[in-house]
N, C-alpha and C positions, 0 to 999 in steps of 0.2 A: 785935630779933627779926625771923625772915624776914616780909619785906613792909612794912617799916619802908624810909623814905626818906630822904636827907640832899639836899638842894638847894646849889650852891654856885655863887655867882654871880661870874662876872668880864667887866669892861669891853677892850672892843679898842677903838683909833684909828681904824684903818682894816679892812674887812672884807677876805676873797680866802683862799684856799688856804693853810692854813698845816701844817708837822709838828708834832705832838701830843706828848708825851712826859710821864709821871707819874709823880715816885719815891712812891712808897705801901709805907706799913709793912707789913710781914708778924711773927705773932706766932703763938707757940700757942693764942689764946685770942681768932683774928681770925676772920671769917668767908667767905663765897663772897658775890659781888654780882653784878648786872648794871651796865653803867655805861654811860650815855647822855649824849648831848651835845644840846643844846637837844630831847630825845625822841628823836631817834634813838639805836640802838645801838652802841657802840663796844665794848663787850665783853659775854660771855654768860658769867655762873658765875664769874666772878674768883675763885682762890681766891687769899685771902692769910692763907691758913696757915703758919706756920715753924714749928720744934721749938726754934729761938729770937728773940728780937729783931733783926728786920734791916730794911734799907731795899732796896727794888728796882726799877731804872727800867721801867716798862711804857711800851711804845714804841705807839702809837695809831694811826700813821702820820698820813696825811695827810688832814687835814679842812676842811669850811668853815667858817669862823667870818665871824660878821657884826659888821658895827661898832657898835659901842654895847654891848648887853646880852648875855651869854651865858650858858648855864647847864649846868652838869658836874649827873647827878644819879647816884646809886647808891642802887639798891637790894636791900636782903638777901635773899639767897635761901636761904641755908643756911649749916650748917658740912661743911666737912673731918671724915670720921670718923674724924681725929687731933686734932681740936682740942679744948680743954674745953669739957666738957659745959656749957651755958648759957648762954654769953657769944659774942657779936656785933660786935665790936669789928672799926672801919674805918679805918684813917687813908690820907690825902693829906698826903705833907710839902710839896709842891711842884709847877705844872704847868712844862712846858719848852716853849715854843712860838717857833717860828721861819717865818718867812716862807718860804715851799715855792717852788722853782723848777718845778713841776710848773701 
């Protein structure tokens, strides 16, 4: 439901500038999010609405990450007025992170 959280935690080696990248499911029956990276914003309203099952790389760009602890969070904002009615559904298949020359 909007305002409903997911926290997901992952470990870095070493901290510094890295590219962000997240294949995330889109579905009819997915919803819109905000998505923050240790609190800050990385996205506003993500919708990941489809009209069928698909995956799709959202490309983040480039962020800091710190060594040791880090935390991806989304939160529900809403649906797509294509999506079904009452259901909220979020997925992350995967994060892609590479060391940034920036």
């Amino acid at each position: 439901r909007p305002g409903d959280t997911a926290r997901f935690t992952f470990a870095m080696a070493e901290g510094g500038r890295f590219s962000l990248k997240a294949a995330l499911t889109h579905a009819p029956d997915y919803a819109q999010a905000d998505v923050l990276l240790n609190d800050k914003p990385l996205a506003r309203g993500y919708d990941a609405y489809a009209n069928k099952v698909e995956t799709r790389l959202a490309d983040w760009g480039v962020v800091d990450l710190q060594m040791g602890e880090n935390v991806l969070s989304v939160v529900l904002t809403g649906a797509n007025p294509l999506a079904q009615k009452d259901r909220f559904f979020w997925g992350i298949d995967y994060l892609e992170i590479t060391k940034s020359a920036e």
